[in-house]
C-alpha angles and dihedrals in degrees: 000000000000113000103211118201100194124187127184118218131189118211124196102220098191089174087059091048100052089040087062093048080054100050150042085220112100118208106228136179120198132183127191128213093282100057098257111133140175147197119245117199112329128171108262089223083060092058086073102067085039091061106047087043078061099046109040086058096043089053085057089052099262125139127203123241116164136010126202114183133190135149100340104318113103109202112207131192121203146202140179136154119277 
């Protein structure tokens, strides 16, 4: 059997902020039961800062496992192998 270590992280994502002031378009992320999620509409100058919140913590042997957005803080939970 599998031993987990987990960690939650909250990123400040100030391109997806200002993206919302701009726009009528909201970013949001949505997960279902099983865990799946996906990104709605979000400003493509926001991906950036997404991206490198992903991988700065991949490249360290997390894995993401569940997002939680809202107004501009993005709320990240974590897993990787002990």
């Amino acid at each position: 059997m599998a031993n987990w270590e987990y960690k939650v992280t909250s990123h400040i994502i100030e391109e997806l902020k200002k993206c919302e002031e701009q726009s009528e378009k909201r970013a949001v992320f949505s997960c279902n039961e099983s865990g799946s999620c996906m990104v709605n509409d979000v400003c493509t100058m926001g991906t950036n800062a997404l991206e490198s919140v992903l991988n700065e913590n991949g490249k360290e042997g997390w894995e993401l496992i569940e997002t939680n957005y809202h107004h501009g803080e993005l709320l990240c939970i974590w897993k990787k192998p002990k």
